[in-house]
VOPAGU-2260 file (C-alpha; in pm, 1 decimal, decimal comma):
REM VOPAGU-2260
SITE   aa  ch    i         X         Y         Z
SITE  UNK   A    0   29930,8   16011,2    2331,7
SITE  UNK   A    1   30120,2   15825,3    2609,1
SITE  UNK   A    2   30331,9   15553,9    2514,0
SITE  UNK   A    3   30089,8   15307,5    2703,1
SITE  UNK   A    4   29803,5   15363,7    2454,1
SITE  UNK   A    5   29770,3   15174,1    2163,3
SITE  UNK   A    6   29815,8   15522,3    1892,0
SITE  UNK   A    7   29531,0   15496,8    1626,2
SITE  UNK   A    8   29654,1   15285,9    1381,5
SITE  UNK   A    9   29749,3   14989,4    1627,4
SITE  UNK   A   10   29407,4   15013,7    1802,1
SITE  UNK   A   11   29205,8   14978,7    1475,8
SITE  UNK   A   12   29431,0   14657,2    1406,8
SITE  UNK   A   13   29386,0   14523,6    1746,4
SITE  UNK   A   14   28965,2   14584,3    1641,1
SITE  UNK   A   15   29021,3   14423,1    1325,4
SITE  UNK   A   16   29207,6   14107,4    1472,4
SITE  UNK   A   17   29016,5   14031,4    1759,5
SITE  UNK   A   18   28653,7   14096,1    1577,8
SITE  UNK   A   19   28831,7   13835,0    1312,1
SITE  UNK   A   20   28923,5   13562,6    1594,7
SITE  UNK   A   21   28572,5   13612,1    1792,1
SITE  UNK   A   22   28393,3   13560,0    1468,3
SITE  UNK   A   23   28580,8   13192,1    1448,8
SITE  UNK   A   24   28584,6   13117,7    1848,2
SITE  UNK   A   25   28237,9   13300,3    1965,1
SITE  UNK   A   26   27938,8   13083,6    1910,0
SITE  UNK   A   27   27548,9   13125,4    2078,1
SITE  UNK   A   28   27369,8   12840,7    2217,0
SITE  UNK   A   29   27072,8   12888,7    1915,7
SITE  UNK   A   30   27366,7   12789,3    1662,7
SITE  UNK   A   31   27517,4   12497,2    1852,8
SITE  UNK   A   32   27146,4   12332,6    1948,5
SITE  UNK   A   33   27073,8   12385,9    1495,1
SITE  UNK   A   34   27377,1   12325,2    1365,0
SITE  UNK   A   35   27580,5   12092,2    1682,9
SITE  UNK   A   36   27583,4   11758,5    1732,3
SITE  UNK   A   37   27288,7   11595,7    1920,0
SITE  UNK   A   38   27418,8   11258,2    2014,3
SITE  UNK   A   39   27733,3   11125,0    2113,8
SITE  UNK   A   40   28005,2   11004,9    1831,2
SITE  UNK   A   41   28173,0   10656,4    1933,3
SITE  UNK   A   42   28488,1   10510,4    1801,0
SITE  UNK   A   43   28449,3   10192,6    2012,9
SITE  UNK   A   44   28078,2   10184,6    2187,9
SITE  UNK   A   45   28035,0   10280,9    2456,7
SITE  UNK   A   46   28383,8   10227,9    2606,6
SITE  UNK   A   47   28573,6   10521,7    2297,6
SITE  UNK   A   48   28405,9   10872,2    2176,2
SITE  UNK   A   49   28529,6   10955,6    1823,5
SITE  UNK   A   50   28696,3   11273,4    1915,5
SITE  UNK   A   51   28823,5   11378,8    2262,6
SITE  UNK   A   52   29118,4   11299,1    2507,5
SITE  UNK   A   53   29063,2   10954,5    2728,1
SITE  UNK   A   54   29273,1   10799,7    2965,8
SITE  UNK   A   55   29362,9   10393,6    3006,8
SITE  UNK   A   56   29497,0   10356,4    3385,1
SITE  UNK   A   57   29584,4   10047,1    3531,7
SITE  UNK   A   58   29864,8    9864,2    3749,6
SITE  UNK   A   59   30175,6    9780,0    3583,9
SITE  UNK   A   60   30200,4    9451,7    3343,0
SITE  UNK   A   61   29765,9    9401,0    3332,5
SITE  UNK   A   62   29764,0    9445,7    2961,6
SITE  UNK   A   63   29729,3    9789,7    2864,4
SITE  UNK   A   64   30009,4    9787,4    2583,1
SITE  UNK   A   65   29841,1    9499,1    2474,6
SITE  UNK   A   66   29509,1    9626,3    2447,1
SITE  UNK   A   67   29603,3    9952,3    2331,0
SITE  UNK   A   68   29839,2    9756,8    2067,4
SITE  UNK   A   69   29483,1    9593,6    1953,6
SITE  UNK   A   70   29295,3    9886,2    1918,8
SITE  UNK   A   71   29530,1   10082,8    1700,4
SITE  UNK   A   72   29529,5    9785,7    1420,9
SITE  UNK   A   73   29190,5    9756,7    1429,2
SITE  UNK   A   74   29197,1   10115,2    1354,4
SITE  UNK   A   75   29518,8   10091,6    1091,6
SITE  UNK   A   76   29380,4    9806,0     912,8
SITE  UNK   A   77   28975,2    9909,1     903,0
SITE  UNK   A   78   29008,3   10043,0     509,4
SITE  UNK   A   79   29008,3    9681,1     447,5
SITE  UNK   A   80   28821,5    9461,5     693,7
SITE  UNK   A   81   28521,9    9736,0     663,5
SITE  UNK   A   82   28427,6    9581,4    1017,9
SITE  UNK   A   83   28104,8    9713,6    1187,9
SITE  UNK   A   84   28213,3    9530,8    1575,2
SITE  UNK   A   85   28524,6    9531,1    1767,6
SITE  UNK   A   86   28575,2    9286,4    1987,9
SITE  UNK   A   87   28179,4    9207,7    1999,6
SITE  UNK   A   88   28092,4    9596,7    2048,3
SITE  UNK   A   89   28007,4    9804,1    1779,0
SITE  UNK   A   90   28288,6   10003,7    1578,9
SITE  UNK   A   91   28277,6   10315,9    1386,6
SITE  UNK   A   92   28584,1   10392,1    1230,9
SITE  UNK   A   93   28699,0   10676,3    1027,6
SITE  UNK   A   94   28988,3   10464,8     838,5
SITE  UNK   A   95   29223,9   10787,2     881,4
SITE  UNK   A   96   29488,6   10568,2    1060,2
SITE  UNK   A   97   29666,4   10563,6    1384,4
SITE  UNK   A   98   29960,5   10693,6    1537,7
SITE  UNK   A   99   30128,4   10478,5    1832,5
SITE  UNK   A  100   30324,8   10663,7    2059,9
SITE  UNK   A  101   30567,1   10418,6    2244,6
SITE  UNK   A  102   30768,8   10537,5    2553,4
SITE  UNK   A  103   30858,1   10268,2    2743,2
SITE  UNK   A  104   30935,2   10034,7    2419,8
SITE  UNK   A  105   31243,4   10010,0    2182,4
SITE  UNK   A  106   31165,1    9881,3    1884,3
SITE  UNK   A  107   31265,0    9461,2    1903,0
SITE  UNK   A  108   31007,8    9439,5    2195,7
SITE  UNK   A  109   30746,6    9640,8    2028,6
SITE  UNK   A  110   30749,4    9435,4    1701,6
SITE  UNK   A  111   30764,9    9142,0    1925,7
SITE  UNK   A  112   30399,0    9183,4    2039,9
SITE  UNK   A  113   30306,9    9329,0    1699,8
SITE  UNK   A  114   30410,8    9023,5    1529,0
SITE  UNK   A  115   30251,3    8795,3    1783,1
SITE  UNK   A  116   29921,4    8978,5    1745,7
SITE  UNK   A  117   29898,9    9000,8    1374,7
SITE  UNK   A  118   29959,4    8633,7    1374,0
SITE  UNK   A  119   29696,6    8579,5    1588,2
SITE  UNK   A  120   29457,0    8818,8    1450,2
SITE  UNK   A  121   29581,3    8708,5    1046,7
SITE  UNK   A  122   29644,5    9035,6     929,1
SITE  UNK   A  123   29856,9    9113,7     616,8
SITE  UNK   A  124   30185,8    9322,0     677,3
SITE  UNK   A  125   30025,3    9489,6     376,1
SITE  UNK   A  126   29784,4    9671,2     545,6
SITE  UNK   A  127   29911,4    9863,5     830,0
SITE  UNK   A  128   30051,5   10101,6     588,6
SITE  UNK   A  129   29842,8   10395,5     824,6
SITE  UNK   A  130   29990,8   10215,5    1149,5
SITE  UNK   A  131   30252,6   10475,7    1240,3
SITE  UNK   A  132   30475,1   10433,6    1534,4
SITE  UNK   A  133   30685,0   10667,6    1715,5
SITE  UNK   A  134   30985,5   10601,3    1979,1
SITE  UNK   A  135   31157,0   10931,5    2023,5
SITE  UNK   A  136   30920,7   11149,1    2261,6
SITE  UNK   A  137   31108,1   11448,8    2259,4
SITE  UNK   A  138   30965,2   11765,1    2182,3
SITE  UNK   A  139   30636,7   11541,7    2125,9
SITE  UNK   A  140   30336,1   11856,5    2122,8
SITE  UNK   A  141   30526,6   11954,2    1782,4
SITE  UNK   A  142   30591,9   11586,4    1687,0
SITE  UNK   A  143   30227,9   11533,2    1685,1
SITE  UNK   A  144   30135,6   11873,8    1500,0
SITE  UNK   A  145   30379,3   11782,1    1204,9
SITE  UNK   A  146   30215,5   11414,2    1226,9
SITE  UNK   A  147   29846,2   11551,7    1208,2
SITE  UNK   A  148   29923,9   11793,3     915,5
SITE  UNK   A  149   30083,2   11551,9     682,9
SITE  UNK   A  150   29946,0   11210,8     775,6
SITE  UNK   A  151   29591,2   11343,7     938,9
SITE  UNK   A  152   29539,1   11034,8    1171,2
SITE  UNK   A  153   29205,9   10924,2    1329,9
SITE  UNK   A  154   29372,0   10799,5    1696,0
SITE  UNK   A  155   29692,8   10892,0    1859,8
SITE  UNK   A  156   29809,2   10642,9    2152,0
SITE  UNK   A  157   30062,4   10781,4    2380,4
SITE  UNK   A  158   30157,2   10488,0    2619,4
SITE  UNK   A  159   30248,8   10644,3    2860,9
SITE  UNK   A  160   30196,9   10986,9    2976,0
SITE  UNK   A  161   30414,6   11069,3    3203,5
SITE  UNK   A  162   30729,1   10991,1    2983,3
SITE  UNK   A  163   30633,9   11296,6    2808,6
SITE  UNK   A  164   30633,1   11533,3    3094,6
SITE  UNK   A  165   30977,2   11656,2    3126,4
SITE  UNK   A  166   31126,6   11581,7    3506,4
SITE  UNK   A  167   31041,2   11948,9    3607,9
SITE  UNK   A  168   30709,5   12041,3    3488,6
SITE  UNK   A  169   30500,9   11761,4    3658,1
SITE  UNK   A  170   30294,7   12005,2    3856,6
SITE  UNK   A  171   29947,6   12042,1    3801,7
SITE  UNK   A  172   29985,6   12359,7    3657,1
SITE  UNK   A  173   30223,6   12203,9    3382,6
SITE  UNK   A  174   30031,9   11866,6    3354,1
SITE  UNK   A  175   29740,5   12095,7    3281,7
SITE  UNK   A  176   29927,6   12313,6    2995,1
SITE  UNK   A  177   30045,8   11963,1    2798,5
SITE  UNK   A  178   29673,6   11782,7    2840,1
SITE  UNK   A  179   29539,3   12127,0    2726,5
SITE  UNK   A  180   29745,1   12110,1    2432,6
SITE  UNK   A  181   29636,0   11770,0    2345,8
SITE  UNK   A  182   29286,3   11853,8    2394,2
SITE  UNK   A  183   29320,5   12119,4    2115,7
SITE  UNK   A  184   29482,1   11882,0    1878,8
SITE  UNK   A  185   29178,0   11639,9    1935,5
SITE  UNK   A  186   28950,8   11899,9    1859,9
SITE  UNK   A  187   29128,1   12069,9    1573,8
SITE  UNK   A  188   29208,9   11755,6    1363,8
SITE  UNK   A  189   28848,7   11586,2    1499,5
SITE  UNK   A  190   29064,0   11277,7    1633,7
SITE  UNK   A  191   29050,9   11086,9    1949,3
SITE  UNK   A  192   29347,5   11104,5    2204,4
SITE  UNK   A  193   29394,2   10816,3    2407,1
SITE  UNK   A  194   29673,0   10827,0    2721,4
SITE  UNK   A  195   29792,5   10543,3    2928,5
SITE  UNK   A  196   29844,6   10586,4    3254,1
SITE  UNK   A  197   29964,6   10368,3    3614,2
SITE  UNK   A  198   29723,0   10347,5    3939,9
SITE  UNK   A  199   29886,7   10375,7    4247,2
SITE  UNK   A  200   30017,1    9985,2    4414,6
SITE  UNK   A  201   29712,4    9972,3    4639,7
SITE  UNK   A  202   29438,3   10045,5    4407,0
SITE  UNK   A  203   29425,4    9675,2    4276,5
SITE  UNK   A  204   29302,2    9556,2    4644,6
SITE  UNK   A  205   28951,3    9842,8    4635,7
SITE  UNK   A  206   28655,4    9920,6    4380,8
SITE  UNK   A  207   28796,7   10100,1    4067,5
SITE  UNK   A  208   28848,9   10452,4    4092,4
SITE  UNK   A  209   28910,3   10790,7    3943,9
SITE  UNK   A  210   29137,9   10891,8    4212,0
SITE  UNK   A  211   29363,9   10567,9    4209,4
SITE  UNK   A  212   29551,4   10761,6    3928,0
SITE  UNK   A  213   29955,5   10823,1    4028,1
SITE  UNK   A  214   30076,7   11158,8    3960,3
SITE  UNK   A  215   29852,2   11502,2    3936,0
SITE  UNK   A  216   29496,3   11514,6    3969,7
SITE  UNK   A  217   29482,4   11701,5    3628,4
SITE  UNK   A  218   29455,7   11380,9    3422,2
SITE  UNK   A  219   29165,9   11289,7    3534,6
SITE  UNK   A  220   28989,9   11637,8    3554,1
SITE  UNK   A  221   29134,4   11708,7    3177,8
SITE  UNK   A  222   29034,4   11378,1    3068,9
SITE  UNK   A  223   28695,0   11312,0    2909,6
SITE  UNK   A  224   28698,1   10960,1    3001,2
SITE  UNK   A  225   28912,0   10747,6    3266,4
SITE  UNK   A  226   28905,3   10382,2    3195,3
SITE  UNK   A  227   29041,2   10113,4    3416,4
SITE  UNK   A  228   29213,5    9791,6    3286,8
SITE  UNK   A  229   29244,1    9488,3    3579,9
SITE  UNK   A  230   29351,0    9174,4    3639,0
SITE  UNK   A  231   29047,6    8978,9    3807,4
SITE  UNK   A  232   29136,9    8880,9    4166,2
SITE  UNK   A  233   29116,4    8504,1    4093,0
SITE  UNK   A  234   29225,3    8410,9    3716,0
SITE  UNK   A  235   29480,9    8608,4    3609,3
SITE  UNK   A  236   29389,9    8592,6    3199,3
SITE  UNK   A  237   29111,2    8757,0    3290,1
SITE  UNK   A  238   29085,6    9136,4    3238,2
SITE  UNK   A  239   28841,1    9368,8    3317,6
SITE  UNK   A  240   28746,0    9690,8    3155,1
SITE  UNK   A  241   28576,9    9959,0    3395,1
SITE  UNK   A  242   28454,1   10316,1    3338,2
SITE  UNK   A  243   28580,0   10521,6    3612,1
SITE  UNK   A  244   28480,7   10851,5    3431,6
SITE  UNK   A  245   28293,6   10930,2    3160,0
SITE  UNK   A  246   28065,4   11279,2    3094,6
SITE  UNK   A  247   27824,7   11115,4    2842,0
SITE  UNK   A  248   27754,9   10793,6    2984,8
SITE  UNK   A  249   27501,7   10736,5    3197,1
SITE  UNK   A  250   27617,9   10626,5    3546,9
SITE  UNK   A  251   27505,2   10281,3    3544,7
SITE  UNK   A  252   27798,1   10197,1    3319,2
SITE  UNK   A  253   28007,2   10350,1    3568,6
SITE  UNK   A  254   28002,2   10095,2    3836,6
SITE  UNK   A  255   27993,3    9749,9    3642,4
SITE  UNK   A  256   28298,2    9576,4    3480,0
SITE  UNK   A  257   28351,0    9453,6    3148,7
SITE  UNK   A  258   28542,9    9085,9    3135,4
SITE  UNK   A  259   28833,2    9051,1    2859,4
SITE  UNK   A  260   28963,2    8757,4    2824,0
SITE  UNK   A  261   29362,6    8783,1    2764,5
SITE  UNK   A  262   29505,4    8501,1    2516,1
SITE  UNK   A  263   29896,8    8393,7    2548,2
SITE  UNK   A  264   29926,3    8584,8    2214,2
SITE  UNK   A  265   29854,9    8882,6    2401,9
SITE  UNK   A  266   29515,6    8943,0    2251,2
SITE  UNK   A  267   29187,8    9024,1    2427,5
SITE  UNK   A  268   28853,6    8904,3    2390,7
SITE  UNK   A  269   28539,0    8995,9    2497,4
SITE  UNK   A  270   28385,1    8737,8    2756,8
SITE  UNK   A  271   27985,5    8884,2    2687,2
SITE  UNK   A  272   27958,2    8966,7    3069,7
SITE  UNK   A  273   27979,7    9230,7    3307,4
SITE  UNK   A  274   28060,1    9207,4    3663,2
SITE  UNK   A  275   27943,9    9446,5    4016,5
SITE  UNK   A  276   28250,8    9652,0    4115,0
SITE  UNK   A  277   28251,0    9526,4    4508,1
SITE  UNK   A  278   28347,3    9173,2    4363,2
SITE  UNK   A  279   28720,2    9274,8    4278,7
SITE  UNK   A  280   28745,1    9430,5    4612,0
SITE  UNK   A  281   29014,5    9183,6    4742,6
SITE  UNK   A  282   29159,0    9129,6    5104,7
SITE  UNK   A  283   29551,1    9205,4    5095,1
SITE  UNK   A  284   29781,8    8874,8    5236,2
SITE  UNK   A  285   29892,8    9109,2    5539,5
SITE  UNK   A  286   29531,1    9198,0    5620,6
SITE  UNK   A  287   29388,4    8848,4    5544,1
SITE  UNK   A  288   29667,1    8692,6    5805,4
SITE  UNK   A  289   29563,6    8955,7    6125,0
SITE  UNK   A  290   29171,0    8842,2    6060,7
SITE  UNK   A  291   29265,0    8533,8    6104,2
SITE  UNK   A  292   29457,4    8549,6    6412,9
SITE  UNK   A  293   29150,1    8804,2    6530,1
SITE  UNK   A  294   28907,2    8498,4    6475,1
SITE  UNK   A  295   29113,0    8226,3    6632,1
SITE  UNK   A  296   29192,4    8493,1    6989,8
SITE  UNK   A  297   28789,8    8542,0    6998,0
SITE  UNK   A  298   28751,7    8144,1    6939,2
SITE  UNK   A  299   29007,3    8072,3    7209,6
SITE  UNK   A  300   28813,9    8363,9    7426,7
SITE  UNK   A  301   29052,1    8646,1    7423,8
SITE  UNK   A  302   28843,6    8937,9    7448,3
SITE  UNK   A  303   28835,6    9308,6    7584,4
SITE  UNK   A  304   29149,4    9499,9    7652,7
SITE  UNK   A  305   29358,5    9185,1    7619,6
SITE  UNK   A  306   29250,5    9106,9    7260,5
SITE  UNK   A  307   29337,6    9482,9    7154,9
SITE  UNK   A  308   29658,2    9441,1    7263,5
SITE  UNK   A  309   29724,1    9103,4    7123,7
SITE  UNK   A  310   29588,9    9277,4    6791,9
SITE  UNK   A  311   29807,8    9526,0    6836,1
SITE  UNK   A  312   29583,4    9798,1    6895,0
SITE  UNK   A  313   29599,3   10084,7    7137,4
SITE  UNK   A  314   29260,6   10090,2    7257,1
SITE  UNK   A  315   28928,7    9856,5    7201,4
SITE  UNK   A  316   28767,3   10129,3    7019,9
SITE  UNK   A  317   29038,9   10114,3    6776,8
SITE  UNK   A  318   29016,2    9721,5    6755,3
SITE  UNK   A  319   28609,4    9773,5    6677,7
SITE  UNK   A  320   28661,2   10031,1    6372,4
SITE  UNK   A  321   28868,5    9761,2    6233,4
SITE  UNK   A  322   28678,7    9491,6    6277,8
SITE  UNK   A  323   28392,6    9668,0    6150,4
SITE  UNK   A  324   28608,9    9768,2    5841,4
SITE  UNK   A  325   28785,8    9420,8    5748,7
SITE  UNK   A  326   28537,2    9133,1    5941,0
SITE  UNK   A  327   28211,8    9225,0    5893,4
SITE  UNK   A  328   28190,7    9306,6    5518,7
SITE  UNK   A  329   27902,9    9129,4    5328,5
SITE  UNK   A  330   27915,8    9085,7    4982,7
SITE  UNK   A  331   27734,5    9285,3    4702,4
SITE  UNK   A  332   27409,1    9066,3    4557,4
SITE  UNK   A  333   27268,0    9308,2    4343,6
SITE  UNK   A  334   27075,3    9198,6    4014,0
SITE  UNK   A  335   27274,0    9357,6    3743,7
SITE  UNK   A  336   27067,9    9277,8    3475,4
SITE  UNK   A  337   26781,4    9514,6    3653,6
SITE  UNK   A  338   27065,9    9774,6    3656,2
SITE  UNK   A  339   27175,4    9801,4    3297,3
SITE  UNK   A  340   26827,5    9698,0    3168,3
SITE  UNK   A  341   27023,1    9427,8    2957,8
SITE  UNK   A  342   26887,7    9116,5    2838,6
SITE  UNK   A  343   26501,8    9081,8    2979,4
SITE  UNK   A  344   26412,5    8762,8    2842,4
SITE  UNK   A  345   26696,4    8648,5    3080,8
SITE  UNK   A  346   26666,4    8777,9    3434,0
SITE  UNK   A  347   26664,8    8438,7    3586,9
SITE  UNK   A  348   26972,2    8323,7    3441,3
SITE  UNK   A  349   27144,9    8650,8    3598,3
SITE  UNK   A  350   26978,6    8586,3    3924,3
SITE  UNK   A  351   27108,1    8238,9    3848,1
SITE  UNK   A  352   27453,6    8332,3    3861,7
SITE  UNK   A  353   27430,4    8609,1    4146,7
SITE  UNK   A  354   27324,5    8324,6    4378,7
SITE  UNK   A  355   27644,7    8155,2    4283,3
SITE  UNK   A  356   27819,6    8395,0    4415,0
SITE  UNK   A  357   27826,8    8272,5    4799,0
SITE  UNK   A  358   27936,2    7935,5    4681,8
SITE  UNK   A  359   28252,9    8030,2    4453,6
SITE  UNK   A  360   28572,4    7977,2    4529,8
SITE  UNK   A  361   28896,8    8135,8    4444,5
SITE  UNK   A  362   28932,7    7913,4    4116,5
SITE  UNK   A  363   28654,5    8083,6    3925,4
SITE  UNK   A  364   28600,3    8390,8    3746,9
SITE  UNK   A  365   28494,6    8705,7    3927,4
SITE  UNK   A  366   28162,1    8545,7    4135,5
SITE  UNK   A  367   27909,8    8788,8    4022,7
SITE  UNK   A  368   27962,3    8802,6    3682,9
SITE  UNK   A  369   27691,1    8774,8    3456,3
SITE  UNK   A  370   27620,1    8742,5    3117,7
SITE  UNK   A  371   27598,6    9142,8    2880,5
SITE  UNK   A  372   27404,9    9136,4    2574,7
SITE  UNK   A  373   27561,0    9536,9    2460,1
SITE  UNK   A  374   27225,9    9791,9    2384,1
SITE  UNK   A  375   27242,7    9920,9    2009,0
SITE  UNK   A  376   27425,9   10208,5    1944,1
SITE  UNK   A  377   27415,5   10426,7    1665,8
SITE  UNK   A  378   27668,5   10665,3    1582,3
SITE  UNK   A  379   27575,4   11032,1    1559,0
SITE  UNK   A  380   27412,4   11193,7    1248,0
């Protein structure tokens, strides 16, 4: 037989090896609808699945360190608080520990926050025995591997991402090979992945966004759910939490805010309300400046080609698109309590604080935020 044929002996092998690895890889849809899972597994509802690979995006310094810092020791220290709620949502812990991977930390400013939220959250040193942190990202895929086989933990944090892509494999094709082997780990050791990530510098001015993610467009189409942390546009300890992308919620979740409140000791807590999207839509400083010198040239009846070119414009038609763009945006009003289907007994009070909106200034909290009352959520059988 010709040298590029498999001879007998190797064929039967290659039979024998690949029936073996289809019988552990090749499943029908009967099994999976018997035997699979029917409803969604939370860690955290309905912001954390149990298993998976999520991504936390955000600007730089809104909290995400912070929050993720929070997360992992209620996580650690869950074999002895037993808690059913996590920061007023409901919590369903595996007690299998956490590992904390921490790129852009050395260890003095890392125990600096730790410290100042155990203080403020009174936990014992004592119990973050399964709290396991890691500095040195080299060679991490096979970091995490040894990690999983010996210690077997429930939630791996890798803050951030990128610090683990090595300077010449950040193309899509290489983003997708590392997330792909992170996926697996989720999946093999039933544990939930969770990467932090940076927007791009503009994203904090528009709605929240999938595509506001720096870097390759394979995070977010690898990811199983993008999250969005934020700074509210007018109080600045206040923080909040948006779904961006998520494949098993529903998309009404998917457009609404969740308001954090963030403490001095760098600990969050959960406000109880959600807000509409379009109200953190905010009006850059350069932008707010040129509608105001657009509304004093009309008032002082500059108009036509002369106002275009006073503008800066080229052409009128140019001048209108803006205008239409930047001047004659209305606010959002809608009811978002007949959106989620939250709360009934209290419609009123949202539409209370919807009409507030067109009165608010820049000293309160995100206008249209209204009060959440979370749905129950129980964790799959």
């Amino acid at each position: 037989m010709s040298n590029n044929y498999y001879n007998d002996s190797d064929r039967y092998r290659y039979d024998y090896e690949m029936a073996t690895l289809m019988d552990r890889e090749l499943f029908t849809a009967r099994c999976l609808t018997t035997y699979g899972q029917k409803d969604m597994s939370y860690l955290w509802a309905p912001f954390l699945p149990k298993y998976g690979l999520v991504c936390l995006t955000g600007e730089s310094d809104c909290g995400k360190s912070a929050f993720l810092m929070q997360l992992a020791l209620a996580v650690a220290t869950h074999e002895y608080t037993n808690q059913d709620e996590y920061l007023g949502l409901k919590f369903f812990c595996n007690r299998r520990g956490v590992l904390y991977i921490a790129t852009e930390d050395v260890m003095t400013s890392f125990s600096v926050m730790l410290n100042k939220q155990c203080k403020e959250l009174q936990i014992d040193k004592e119990q973050l025995c399964k709290f396991y942190i890691l500095f040195q990202f080299d060679n991490i895929i096979n970091k995490i591997k040894y990690i999983q086989e010996t210690k077997s933990v429930g939630v791996i944090i890798i803050d951030t991402f990128n610090d683990i892509l090595t300077p010449h494999n950040t193309s899509i094709v290489a983003v997708r090979s590392v997330l792909s082997k992170l996926q697996f780990i989720a999946e093999k050791h039933k544990c939930l992945i969770i990467i932090s990530h940076h927007n791009h510098k503009k994203a904090r001015f528009g709605r929240p966004s999938k595509y506001d993610l720096i870097g390759s467009p394979a995070i977010e189409a690898k990811a199983r759910a993008v999250i969005e942390l934020r700074t509210d546009p007018f109080e600045k300890n206040i923080k909040h939490l948006c779904v961006v992308k998520a494949n098993y919620l529903p998309d009404k979740y998917k457009n609404k805010s969740f308001l954090f409140e963030f403490t001095p000791q760098l600990t969050f807590n959960f406000l109880k309300k959600v807000a509409d999207f379009d109200s953190l839509t905010v009006m850059p400083d350069y932008i707010s400046e040129k509608v105001q010198k657009y509304i004093q040239l009309r008032q002082e009846g500059v108009k036509g080609d002369e106002l275009a070119k006073a503008m800066g414009f080229a052409s009128r038609g140019s001048l209108s698109v803006w205008v239409k763009k930047h001047v004659k945006t209305e606010g959002n009003t809608t009811n978002l309590y007949n959106e989620l289907e939250l709360n009934p007994d209290n419609k009123q009070d949202a539409e209370d604080d919807n009409s507030k909106k067109a009165t608010a200034t820049n000293s309160n909290i995100t206008p249209s935020a209204v009060e959440f009352e979370c749905p129950p959520v129980l964790p799959a059988v």
